[in-house]
N, C-alpha and C positions, 0 to 999 in steps of 0.2 A: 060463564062470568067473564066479560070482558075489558072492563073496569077495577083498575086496582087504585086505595091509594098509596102514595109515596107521601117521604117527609117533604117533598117537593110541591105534590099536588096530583090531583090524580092523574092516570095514563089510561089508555084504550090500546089493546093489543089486537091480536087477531087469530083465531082458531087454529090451530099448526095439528097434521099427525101425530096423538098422542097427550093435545093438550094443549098451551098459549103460547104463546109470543108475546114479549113486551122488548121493544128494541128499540136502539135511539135513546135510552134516558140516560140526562146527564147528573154524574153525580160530584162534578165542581165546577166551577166557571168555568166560562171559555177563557184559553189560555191566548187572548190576541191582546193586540198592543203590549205596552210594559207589562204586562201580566204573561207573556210568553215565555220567561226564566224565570216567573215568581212559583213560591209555594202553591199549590191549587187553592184556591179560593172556596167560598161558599157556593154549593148548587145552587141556581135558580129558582124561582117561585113560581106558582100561577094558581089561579084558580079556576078555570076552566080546564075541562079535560083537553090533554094533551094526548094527541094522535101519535101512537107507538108500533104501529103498524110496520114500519120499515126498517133497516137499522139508519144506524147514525153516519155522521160525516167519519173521516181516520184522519188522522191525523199525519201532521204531513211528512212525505217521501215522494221517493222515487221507483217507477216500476223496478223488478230484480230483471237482472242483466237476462237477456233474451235466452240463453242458454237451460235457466231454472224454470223463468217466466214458460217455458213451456211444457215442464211437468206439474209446476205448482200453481200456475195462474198468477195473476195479480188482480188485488182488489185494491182504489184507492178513490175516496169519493169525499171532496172538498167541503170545506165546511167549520166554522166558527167553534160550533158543541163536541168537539173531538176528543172530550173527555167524559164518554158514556159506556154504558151498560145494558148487555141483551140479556132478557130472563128468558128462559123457557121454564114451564111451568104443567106438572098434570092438570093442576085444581087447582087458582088462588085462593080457594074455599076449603083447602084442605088445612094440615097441622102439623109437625111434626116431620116433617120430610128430611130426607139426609139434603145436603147443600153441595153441590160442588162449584167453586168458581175458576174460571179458566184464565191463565194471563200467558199470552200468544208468543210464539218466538219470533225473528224476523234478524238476528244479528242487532238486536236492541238499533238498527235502524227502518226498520220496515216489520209491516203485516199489520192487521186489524181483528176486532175479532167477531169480524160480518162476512171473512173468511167465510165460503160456503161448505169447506170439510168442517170446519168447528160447529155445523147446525146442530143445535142442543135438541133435537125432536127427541131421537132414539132414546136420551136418558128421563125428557119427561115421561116419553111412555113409560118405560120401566122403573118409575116412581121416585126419580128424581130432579130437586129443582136446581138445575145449571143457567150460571151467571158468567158472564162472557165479558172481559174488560181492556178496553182502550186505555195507553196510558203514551207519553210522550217522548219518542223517538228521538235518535241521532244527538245534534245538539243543542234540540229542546228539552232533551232528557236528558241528558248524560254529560254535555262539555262543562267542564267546572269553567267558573268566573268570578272572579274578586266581589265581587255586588250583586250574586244570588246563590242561591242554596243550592248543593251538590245534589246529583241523583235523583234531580225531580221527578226523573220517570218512575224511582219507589218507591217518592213521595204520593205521587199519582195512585200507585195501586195498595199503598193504606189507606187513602184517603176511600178510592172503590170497597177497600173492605170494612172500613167503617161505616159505609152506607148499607153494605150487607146485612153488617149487624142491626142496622136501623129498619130495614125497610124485609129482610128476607121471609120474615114470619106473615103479611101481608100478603105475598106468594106463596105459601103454604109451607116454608122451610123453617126449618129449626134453627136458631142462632147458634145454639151449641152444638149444632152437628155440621158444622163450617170444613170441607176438605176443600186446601188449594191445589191445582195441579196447573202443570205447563210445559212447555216443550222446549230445545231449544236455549236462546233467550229467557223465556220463558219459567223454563225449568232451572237456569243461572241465577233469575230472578227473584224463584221461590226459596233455593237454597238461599241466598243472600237474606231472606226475610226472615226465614230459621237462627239467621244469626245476628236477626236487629232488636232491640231492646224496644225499638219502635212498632213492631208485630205484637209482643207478647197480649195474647189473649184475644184476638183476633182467627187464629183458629185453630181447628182441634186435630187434623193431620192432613199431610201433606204426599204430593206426588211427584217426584223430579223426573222429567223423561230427557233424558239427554243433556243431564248438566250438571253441575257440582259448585259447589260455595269458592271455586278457585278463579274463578275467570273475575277479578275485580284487578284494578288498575290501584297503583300507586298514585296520589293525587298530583305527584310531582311529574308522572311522566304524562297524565291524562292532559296536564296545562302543556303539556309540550305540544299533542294534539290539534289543540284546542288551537297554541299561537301559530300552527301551521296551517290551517282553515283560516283563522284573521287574516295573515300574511297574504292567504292567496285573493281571499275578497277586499284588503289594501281598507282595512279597518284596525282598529285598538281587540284587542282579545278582552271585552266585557261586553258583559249584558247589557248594558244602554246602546255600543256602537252596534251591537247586531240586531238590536231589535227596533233601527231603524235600515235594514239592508232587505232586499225583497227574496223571501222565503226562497222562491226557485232559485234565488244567485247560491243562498246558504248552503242547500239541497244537491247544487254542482259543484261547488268546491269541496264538501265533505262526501261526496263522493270521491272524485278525482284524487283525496287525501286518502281514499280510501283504497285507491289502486294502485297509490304509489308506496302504502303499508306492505300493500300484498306481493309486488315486484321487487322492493327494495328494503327487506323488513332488517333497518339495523339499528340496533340499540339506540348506540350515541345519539340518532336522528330523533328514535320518537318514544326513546325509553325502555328498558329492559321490560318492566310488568307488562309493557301492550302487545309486547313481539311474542315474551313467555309467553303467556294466557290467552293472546287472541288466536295466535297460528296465523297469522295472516288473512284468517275471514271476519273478522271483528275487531275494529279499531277503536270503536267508541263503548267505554265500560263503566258500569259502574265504579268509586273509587272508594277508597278509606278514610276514613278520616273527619266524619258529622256525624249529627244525631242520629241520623239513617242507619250508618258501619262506620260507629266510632272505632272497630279494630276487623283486622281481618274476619270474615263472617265464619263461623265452624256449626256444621250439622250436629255435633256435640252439645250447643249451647242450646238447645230445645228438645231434652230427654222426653217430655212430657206428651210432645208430639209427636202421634204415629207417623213413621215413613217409610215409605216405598218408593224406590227410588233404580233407577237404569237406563239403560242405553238400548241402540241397535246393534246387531253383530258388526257390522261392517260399515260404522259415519259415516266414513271419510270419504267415500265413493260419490256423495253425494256431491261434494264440491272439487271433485277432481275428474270423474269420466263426461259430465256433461259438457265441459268444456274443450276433451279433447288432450286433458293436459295427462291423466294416464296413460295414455297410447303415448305419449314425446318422450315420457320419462325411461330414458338405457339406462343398463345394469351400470356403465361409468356417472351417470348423471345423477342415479340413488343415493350415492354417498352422499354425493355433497348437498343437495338438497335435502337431508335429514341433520345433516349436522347444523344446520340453519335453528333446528329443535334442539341441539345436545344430542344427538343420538351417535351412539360411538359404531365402529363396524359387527361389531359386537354381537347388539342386536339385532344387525342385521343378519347376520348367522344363524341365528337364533330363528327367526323368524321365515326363511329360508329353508331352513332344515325341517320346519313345520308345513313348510307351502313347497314341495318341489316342484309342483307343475304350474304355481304362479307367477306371473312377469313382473318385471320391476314396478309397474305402475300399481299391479295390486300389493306387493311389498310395501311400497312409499303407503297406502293407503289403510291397510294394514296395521301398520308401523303406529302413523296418525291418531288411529280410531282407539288404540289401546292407549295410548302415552296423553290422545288430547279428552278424552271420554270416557271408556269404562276406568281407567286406573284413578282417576279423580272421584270417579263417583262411589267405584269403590271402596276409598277412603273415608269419603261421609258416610258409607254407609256401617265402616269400622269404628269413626268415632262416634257415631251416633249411638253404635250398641253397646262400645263401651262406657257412655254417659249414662248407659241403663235405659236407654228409649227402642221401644218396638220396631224394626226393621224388618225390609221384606225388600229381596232384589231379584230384578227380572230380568230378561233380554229376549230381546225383536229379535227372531232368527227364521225366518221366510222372506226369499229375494226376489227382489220386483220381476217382472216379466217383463219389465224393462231389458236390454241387453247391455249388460253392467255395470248396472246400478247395485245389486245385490241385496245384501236387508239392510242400506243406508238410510243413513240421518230422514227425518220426518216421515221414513214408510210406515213407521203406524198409528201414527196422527188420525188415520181415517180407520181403521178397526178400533181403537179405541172410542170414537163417535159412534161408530154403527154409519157412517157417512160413505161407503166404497162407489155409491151412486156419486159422488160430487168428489171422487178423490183425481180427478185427471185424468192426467196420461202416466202420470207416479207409479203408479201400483201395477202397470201394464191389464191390459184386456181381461184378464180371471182371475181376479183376487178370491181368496178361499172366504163365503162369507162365515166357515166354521169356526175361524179364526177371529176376525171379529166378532163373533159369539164369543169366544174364549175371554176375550182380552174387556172387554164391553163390561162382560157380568163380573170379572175380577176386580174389576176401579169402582162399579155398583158397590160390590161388597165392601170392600177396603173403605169406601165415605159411608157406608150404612153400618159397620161393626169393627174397625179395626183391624180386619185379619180377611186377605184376597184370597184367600184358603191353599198355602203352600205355607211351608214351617220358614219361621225369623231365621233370618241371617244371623250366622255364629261362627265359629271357629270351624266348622265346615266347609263354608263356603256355599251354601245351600242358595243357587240358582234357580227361576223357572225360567225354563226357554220356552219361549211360544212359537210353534212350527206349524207347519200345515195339518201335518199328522195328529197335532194334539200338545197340551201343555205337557210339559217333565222338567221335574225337578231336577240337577245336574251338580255334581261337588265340586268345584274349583275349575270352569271351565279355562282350557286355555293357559293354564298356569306359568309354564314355561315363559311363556308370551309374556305374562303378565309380571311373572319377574325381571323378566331383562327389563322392562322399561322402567320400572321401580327399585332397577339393581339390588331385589330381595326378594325370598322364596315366602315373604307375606306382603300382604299390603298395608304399610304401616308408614309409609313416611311420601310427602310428593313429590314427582317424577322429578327428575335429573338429568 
């Protein structure tokens, strides 16, 4: 069955391993001319079948700086409709199928999700139907402006989940069996939707892989962002004067604002919330302060929804060895680029006493990975189960065959797809595919029954770490670690 319809009209997909393909469809207007800060608009009509064979355009960026670009790839393919939707699908003929939809990381300014590790086949086969969604980057998404709506890009993926709910059962999925997951961005994104008023009932649980409800901007320091991108393109900081400036000037200056965050990351310049919460790898964030996250987002405020929620052992590796900037960093240099974070010598002690045979670069990285990732997430995952909602925490613990990269940020992006064929140069030459068994059929379960089969998170501490050897359960890994950065022997309050 090739032919589906949509509220839009029908689509034509194409036979994929496992089941269909339907890619490319849009689920609101194209966001060009004065419509590229507005709210999403209405999808499209036709009535002729429409060719879903390929995916769609992404939405606009710039490739990731050559150093990443060569474990991760870049995909970025031009185009009007940049706000679409890839289904994969076993049976459009089918009923009842769990849901899962995917919203992609990239530093909320880059990725797509035509992404070839994201290929949704392995969960048609295995009977379910994944929806894959594009939303609006950089400061199409995210720069606030006097004369348009904050946080378009989450307006962007209610709007995607709203179509879900319209259109998923026409693919053989269940609207009430709706799991969002994401990575990343991504995974900052989902948490931020756990805690908008603007989600409720949109879906029934949720996966954060490497993010937490903490990474949002103060809207006061995001406008500061925002007027240093105008400043540099020698326009007014609103939506009318940008959205006569030509994309690629936009694209280079929020870049270049982007490297002078991460070289020169000091408050007074660009705001305390974007230095706290970005680290210097994301400058553009969602903010506080609309119908979107009328208050700061908390995984608390959606008991109702299952979550499962972690990180990888060791992030921060990800944006510190490829670049070379691990090997620079001396035992004199560690200091003071931690205290850039608030981090006292403290725990660096701490930390050190744990690692005697690691150098300063894995300390700095280390250090990162617990204070900028698990200890945030580990707190939605405290307040979640104190709200009385179902929780389940994991962690990535198998290191790329990369040569020290470790088990960083996005390595299991592709065992969780079943994608190790399309994962790069990432994962190095022999990834374990027992492992993505492991990790594949646990996110199955968790969107088909609520429970990835390892006991809720509770006053334990109850961990699964997934290693090559085999999933285990683990109580309070790290702990040590995990207090110094939260100056407390629980995880109860955020970092400092």
């Amino acid at each position: 069955m090739d032919t589906v319809d949509t509220s839009s009209g029908p689509v034509r997909g194409r036979a994929v391993p496992g089941g269909w393909a339907f890619r490319g469809i849009p689920y609101a207007a194209a966001p060009t001319g004065a419509a590229q800060f507005a709210a999403p608009g209405p999808a499209p009509v036709w009535s002729d079948v429409r060719d879903a064979a390929a995916p769609g355009p992404t939405c606009p960026q710039t490739p990731y700086p050559p150093a990443i670009a060569a474990l991760i790839g870049t995909h970025i393919q031009p185009g009007a409709d940049c706000l679409n939707v890839d289904v994969w699908t076993p049976d459009p003929g089918a009923s009842g199928l769990p849901v899962l939809v995917w919203i992609h990381g990239g530093a909320f300014t880059r990725g797509a999700n035509s992404i070839p590790v994201y290929d949704g086949s392995a969960f048609a086969r295995d009977g379910v139907v994944l929806v894959a969604v594009n939303y609006r980057l950089g400061v199409w998404g995210f720069s606030p402006f006097p004369d348009a709506p904050d946080n378009r890009g989450l307006l962007d993926q209610l709007a995607a989940l709203r179509w879900v709910q319209r259109n998923v059962a026409a693919f053989g999925g269940d609207p009430d069996l709706v799991t969002v997951f994401g990575e990343s961005a991504g995974g900052m994104s989902i948490a931020d939707l756990l805690g908008s008023p603007a989600a409720a009932g949109l879906f029934r649980r949720a996966i954060v892989q490497s993010g937490h409800s903490q990474l949002v901007a103060e809207r006061a320091d995001a406008v500061r962002v925002t007027g240093e991108i105008a400043a540099r393109l020698g326009v007014a900081p609103t939506a009318a004067a940008f959205a006569d400036v030509d994309p690629a000037d936009i694209l280079a200056a929020q870049d270049q604002i982007g490297l002078e965050v991460a070289t020169d990351p000091d408050p007074a310049r660009w705001g305390s919330s974007v230095i706290e919460q970005g680290f210097g790898v994301v400058h553009i964030l969602p903010t506080v302060g609309d119908a979107v996250l009328p208050v700061r987002p908390s995984c608390a405020d959606a008991p109702a929804v299952d979550l499962l929620i972690g990180t990888t052992a060791e992030e921060f590796r990800f944006f510190v060895v490829p670049h070379g900037l691990s090997a620079a960093i001396s035992a004199e240099l560690l200091p003071l680029l931690l205290q850039r974070y608030g981090v006292e010598p403290g725990v660096i002690e701490v930390f050190a006493a744990d690692r005697p045979d690691d150098s300063p670069g894995d300390i700095f990285a280390a250090v990162l990975s617990e204070l900028g990732f698990r200890a945030p997430a580990l707190q939605d995952a405290q307040a979640h189960t104190a709200a009385g909602g179902a929780t389940y925490v994991y962690e990535f613990d198998w290191p790329s065959g990369v040569d020290g990269l470790g088990a960083c940020h996005a390595l299991e992006v592709p065992f969780v797809f079943d994608t190790l064929d399309h994962a790069g140069t990432l994962t190095g030459p022999t990834p374990p595919q027992s492992l993505a068994d492991d990790m594949h059929r646990a996110w199955i379960r968790f969107a088909a029954t609520g429970d990835p089969g390892w006991p809720r998170y509770a006053a334990d501490g109850a961990v699964q770490q997934f290693r090559a050897t085999g999933p285990q359960v683990v109580l309070h890994p790290r702990a040590a670690e995990l207090a110094a950065v939260t100056r407390d022997d629980k995880v109860s309050g955020p970092p400092r």
